[in-house]
N, C-alpha and C positions, 0 to 999 in steps of 0.2 A: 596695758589698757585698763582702766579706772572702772570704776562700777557704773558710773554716769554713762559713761560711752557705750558700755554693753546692754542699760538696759534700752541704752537710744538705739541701736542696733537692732533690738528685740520689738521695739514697737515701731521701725522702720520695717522689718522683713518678716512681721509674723505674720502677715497673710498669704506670703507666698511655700513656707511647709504647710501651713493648714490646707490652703489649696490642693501640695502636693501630695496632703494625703489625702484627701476626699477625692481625686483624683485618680491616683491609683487606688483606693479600694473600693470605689465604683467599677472602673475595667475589673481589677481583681473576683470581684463579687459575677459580674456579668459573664465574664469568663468562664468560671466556675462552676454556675449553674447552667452554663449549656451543656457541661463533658456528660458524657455517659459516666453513670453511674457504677463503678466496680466494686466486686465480693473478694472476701477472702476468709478462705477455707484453711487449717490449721488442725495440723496429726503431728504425734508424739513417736517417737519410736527409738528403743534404744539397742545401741551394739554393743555386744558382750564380751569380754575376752576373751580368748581361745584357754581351756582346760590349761593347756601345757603351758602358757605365757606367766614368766614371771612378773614379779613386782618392783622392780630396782628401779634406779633412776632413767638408763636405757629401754626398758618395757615400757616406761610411761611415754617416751619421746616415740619408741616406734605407734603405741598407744596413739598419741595424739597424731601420730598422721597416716594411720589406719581412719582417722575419725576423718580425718578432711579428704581421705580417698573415695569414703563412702558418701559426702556429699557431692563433691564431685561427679561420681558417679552417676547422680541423679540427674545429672543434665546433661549427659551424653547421649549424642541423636541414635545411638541403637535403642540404647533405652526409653526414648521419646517416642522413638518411631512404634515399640512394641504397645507400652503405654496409649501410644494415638490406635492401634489398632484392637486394643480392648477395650478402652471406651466409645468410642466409632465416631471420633472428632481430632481433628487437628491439634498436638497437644506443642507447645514451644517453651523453649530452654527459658526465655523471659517469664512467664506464667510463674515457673517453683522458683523458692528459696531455700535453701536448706541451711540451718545454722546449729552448732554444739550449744548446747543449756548448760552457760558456767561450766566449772571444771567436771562435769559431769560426764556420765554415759549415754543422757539424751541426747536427742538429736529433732529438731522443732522444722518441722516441712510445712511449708506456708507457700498456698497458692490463691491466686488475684485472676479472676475470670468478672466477664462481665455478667454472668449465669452463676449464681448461685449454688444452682443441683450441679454445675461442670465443675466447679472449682471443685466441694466437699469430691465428687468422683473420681478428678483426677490426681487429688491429695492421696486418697486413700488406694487408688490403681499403681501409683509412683510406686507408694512401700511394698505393696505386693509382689509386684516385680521387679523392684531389687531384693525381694529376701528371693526369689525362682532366681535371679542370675548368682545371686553371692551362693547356692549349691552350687551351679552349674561350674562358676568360675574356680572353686575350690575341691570339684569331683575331676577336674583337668589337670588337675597337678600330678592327682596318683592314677590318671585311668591307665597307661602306659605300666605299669607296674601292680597294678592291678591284672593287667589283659597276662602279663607275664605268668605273674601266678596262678592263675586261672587254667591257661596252656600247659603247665608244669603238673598241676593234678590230673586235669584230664589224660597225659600222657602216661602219671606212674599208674594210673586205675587201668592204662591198655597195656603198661607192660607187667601186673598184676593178674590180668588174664592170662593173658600170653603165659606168665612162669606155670600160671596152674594148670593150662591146656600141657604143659610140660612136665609135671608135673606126673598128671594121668598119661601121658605119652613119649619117654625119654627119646632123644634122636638127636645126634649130634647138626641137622639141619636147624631145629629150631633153635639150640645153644647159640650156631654163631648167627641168626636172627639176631636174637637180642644181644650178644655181644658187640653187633653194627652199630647197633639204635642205641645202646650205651655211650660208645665209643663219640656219637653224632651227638649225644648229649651233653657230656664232657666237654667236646668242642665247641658249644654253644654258650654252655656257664663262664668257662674260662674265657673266652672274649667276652661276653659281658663284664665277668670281676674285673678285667682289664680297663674295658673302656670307661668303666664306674674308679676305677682306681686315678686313671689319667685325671678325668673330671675334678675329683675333688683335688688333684694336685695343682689344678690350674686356679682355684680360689684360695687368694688367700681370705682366716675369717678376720683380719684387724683391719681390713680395708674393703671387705666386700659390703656390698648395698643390701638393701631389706629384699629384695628378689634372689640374691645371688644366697644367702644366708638361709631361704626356704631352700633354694635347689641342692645346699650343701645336706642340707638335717634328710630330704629325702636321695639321694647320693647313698651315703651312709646308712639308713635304712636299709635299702636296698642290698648293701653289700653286704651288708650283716644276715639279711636271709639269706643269699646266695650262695653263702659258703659254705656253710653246713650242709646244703642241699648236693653242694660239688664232692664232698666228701664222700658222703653215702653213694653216689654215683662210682667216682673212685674205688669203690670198696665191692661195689656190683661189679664193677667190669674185671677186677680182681679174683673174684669168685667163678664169673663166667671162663676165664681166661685157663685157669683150675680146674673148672668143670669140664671144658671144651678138648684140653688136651687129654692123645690118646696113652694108654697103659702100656707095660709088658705083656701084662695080664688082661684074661676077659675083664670089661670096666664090673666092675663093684654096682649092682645097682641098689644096693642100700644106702653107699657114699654119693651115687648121684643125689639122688633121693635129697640125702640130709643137704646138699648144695645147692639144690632148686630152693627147698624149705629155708633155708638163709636170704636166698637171694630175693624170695619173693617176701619174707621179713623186714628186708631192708628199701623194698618199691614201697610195701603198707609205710615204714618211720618217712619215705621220702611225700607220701602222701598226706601222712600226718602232722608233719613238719611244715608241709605247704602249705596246709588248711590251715595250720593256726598264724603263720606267715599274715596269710589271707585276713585273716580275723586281726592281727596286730594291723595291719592296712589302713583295716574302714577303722579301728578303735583312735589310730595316731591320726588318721582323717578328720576325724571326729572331734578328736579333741584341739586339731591345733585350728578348725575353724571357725571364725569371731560367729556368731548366731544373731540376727536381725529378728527382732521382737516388735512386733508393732503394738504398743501400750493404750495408746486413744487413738482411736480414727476419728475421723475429720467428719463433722458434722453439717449440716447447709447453714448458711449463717442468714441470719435474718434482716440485719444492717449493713447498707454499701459502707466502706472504707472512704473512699470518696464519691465525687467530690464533697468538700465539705466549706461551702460559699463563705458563710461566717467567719470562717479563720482565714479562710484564702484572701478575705479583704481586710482582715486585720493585719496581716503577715506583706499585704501588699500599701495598708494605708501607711503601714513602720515603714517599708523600702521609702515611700514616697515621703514620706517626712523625713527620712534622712536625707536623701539626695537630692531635696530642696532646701536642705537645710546646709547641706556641704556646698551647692549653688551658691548661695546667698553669701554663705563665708568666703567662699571664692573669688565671687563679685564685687564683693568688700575688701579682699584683700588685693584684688589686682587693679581696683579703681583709685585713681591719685589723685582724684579730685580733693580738694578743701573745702572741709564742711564744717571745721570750727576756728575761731579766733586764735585758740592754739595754736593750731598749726601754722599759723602766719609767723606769729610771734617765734615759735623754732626753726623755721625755714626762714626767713629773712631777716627777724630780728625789727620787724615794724608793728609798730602798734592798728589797733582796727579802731578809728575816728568816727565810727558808722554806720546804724544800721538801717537799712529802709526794706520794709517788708514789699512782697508780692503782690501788685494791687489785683492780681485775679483774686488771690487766695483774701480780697478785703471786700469781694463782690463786684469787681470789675471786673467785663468782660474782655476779652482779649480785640473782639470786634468792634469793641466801641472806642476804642485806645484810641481817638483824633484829636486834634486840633487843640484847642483852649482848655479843652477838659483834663490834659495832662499838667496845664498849672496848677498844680494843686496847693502852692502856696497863696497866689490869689483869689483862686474858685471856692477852697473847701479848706482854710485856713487854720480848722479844729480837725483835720482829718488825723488818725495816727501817723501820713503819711507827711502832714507839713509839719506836725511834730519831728519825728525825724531828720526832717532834714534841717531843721534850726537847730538841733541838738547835734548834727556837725558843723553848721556854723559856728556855733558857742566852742567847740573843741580846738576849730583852727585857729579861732581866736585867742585861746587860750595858751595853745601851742605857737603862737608867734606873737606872744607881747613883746619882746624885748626889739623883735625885727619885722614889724608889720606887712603882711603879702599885700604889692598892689596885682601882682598876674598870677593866677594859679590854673593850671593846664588840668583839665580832667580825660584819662584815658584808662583803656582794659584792657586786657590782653587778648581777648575775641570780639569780635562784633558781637551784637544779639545782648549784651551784658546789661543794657541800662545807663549808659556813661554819659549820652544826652539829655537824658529824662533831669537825671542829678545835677547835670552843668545847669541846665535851665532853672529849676526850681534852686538851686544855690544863688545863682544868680538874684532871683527874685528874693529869695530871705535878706539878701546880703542887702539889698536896694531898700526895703521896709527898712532896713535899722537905719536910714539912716545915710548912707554911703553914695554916690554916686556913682554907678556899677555899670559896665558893657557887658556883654555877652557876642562872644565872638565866635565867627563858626569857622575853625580855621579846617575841618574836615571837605578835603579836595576831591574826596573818591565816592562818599556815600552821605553827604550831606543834609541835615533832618532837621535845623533850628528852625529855619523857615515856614517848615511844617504845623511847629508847637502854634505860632502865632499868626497862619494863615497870611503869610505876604510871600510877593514874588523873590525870586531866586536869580532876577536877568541881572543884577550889577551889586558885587560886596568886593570882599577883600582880593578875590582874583584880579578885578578890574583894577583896583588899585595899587597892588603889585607889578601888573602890566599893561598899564597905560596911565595915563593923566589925572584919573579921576581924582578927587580929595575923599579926604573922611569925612565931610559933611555931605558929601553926593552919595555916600554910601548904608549912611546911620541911620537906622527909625527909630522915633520914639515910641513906647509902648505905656501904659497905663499915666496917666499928668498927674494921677497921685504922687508918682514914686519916680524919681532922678534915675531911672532906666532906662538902656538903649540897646540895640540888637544892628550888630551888624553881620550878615549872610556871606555865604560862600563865594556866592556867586558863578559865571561859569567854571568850568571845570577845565582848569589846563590838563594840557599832554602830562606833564612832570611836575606834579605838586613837591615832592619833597624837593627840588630844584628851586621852585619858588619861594618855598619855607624857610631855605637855606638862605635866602637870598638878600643883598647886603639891606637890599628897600623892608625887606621884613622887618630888621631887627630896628632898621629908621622908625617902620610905622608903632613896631609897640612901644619906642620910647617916646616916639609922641603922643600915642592913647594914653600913656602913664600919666600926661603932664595935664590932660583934659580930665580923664577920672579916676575916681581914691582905688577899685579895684574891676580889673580886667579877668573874666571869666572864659577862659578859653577851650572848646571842644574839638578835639581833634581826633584824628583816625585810631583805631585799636593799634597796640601796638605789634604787630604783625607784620607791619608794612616802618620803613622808616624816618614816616613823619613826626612822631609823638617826639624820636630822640634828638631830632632836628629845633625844634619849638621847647623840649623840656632843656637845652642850656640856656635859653633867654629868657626862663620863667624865674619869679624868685619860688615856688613853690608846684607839686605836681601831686593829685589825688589818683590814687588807683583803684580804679573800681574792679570786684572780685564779686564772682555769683556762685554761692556755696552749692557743692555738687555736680559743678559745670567746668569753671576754670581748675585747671591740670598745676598740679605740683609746680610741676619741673617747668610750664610756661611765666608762674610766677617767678623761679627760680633763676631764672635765665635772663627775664625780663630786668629783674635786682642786678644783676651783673651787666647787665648793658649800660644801665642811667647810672651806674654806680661808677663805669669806666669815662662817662659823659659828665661825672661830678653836679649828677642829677639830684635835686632839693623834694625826697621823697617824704610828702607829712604824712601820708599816711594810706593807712588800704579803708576803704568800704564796701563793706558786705552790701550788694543790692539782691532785690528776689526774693528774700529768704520766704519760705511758707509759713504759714499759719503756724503752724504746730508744731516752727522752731522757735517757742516762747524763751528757750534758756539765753538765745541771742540776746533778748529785749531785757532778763532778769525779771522777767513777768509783766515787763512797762507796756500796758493797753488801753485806749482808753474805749469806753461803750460807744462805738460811733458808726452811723448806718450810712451809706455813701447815698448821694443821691440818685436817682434812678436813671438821669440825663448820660449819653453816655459820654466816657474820659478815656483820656488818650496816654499810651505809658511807653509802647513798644518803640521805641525810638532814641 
């Protein structure tokens, strides 16, 4: 495609994107400014690493989706639902955003309310409670093991009394007391250490998950207090068991004495041991969980977010300027019409002998297209339009010196094209020079010469074909200036292409031949097949083409038919063309005002 074509393209279709954008960014705009108006409210808050968390390449990776657990988080309907019930309004998962700031520790909560003071509230409620659930969620891991150790003090502080009440009261009743309550403790650790042993044998750590690898580190924990506590237990029941059995001898109450004072030594380290157990707990608690920091709260914002009219119709006049603009290219590219001389020239390989402009587009109305007024060779003889068509005169003529046309057939490939207007006003050019010319209507089906020059239709060539009549009963003369005749259709047989074909036809044109120098023939579009009937017994056949109407491929097909009929094609002409296809004409116009009377074209 040439620069010429693209900018004809450009001033063919450039009102339909401008439209398509003023179009859509009027709706766009209109739309726009009826939405309600939304806020958006916007808090900071960052999550910290846990104390105990390393820095390697795996701590960064559990790092980053610690980070998208905690936004996450914030749109979970418990936490929505708590949220909706500390602000005392409906709060929904759509409302928050929540997103990490770059490779950072922030984390940026962005909420869109149609309320201003709701949005900043419920920004700032969200991180509230998630920093109240991220305790709760991470005081669940150890309360189990917590409530343990808790039970484990409480019991050595009663059997701490108990040794001292034994203490001040030796009696082998109380010894095997606490030797039970021993015994029942023992039995208690040691399935625990068990079922804590089982546990971490069932994970492994090169394939366990970020949950399964907390439950191992408190696993482990766990056992690690435990054992030492079972020991000193061990060592109690030991001592009691020592204590409890009887002598030879009266029992020694100095050695009891020093055996209660051990035993109750070893309840205080079993007490001691626990509390700081205790204390190791919240401290490894403490440190292995992430801490949520709320840095800016969320302020009420002063400006809606949207809508915002102005961009929304420039954002909607772009959509519409493209998609009118991809129309167009569309439209362009699926339409096979012929709209320049080139493309004749490449598709058939026939020259264009012709152009005659649009007599709308020259100030003639479509309505006033009657009668006489479509001669425009002898009405309006300086019109551009009788220029024209002398200027295909002069080409046929030039194009058949060597073998002069007396018959030349004018036809198109649609009706509606102009093919009569041409035959007629050809007719008439040919006749001023000079020539003694007919004009023949040999169209059977839709008929229209009759028309140009207001006479009856009751008897022409049909009668003469089918009946008696001669060509002087059939012939009118038209203007005594000029050696011109017109002979009509006449009626309309059943089977014009029957008659066309028929052997009296080709008698009567070589009889017209011998009466005058050239015979002007119009006949049916080529659609129908009369044209190919009448174009073997012409010496010459004009095509007439209406650029942006007549289809590629009906030209294309038409060439192959008259070409298989060794049909004598001089040439194509362009009828119609508008105004402000000046490239047709090479600029050729002359200054000329039509008369106001009206003319006749459509025919």
């Amino acid at each position: 495609m040439d620069i010429r074509k693209i900018i004809s393209l450009l001033k063919k279709w450039f009102w339909l994107p401008i439209l398509g954008a003023l179009i859509a960014g009027s709706f766009g705009y209109y739309q726009s400014s009826r939405e309600t108006p939304m806020f958006q409210a916007s808090t900071r808050f960052v999550i910290l690493r846990a104390a105990t968390t390393g820095y390697d390449y795996y701590a960064y990776i559990d790092y980053q989706q610690l980070m998208s657990t905690y936004t996450q988080l914030l749109s979970t309907d418990a936490l929505l639902a708590q949220v909706s019930e500390e602000v005392g309004f409906p709060v929904h998962a759509g409302q928050a955003r929540a997103e990490q700031i770059a490779e950072t520790q922030f984390v940026r909560l962005t909420v869109t309310h149609e309320d201003p003071v709701k949005a900043a509230s419920i920004a700032n409620a969200l991180v509230n409670v998630l920093i109240e659930q991220n305790q709760q969620l991470q005081s669940v891991r150890y309360a189990t093991t917590e409530e343990n150790l808790q039970e484990r003090i409480e019991q050595a502080q009663q059997q701490m009394e108990l040794i001292q009440n034994q203490i001040n009261d030796i009696s082998t009743a109380t010894i095997q007391s606490s030797l039970e309550e021993v015994i029942s403790q023992i039995d208690e650790l040691q399935n625990k250490i068990n079922d804590l042993e089982n546990k971490i044998a069932e994970i492994d750590p090169l394939y366990a998950t970020d949950e399964e690898k907390a439950l191992l580190v408190e696993y482990q924990d766990s056992l690690e207090q435990l054992q030492p506590i079972l020991a000193l237990y061990q060592e109690i029941y030991t001592n009691l068991v020592v204590l409890g059995q009887p002598a030879e001898s009266p029992i020694n109450e100095s050695t009891q004495m020093s055996q209660l004072q051990f035993t109750l030594d070893l309840y205080q380290d079993i007490y001691i041991s626990s509390l700081a157990s205790l204390e190791s707990l919240r401290l490894s608690r403490a440190q292995s969980t992430p801490n949520v920091v709320l840095t800016e709260p969320a302020t009420i914002p002063n400006k809606p977010i949207s809508p915002k009219p102005l961009r929304t119709a420039a954002l909607g006049s772009a959509a519409g300027l493209l998609i009118t603009a991809i129309i167009a290219f569309a439209i362009e590219y699926l339409d096979d019409t012929i709209k320049t001389p080139e493309e004749i020239e490449n598709l058939v390989g026939l020259p264009v002998i012709g152009f005659l402009t649009d007599f709308k587009s020259n100030g003639f109305s479509k309505n006033n297209l009657n009668g006489s007024h479509s001669l425009f060779i002898s009405t309006q003889p300086r019109s551009p339009v009788s220029e024209a068509v002398r200027s295909l005169k002069t080409n046929l003529e030039f194009s058949a010196v060597d073998q002069p046309l007396s018959t030349i057939l004018v036809t198109s490939a649609n009706p509606s094209e102009g093919k009569s207007t041409i035959a007629v006003n050809y007719a008439l050019a040919v006749s001023q020079s000079g020539k003694k010319t007919l004009l023949l209507d040999a169209d059977m089906r839709r008929p229209s010469i009759h028309k140009f020059f207001d006479i009856p239709n009751r008897m022409g060539l049909s009668e003469v074909l089918r009946s008696n009549l001669n060509l002087e009963q059939v012939t009118r003369g038209f203007e005594s200036s000029y050696d011109f005749s017109v002979i009509t259709s006449g009626y309309l047989p059943p089977d014009p292409s029957k008659l066309l074909a028929s052997k009296k036809m080709s008698h009567t044109i070589e009889e017209l031949k011998t009466i005058y120098d050239v015979i002007v023939i119009d006949c049916a579009p080529l659609v129908v097949s009369d044209p190919h009937v009448l174009a073997a017994i012409v010496d010459g056949l004009i095509y007439i083409v209406q650029p942006e109407k007549t289809r590629s491929q009906h030209l294309v097909a038409n060439m192959q038919q008259l070409k298989q009929i060794n049909a004598n094609v001089l040439g194509v002409v362009f009828n119609k063309i508008q105004r402000s296809h000046k490239s047709y004409y090479g600029g050729y116009y002359y200054s000329y005002y039509p008369p106001k009377e009206n003319t006749d074209y459509y025919n």
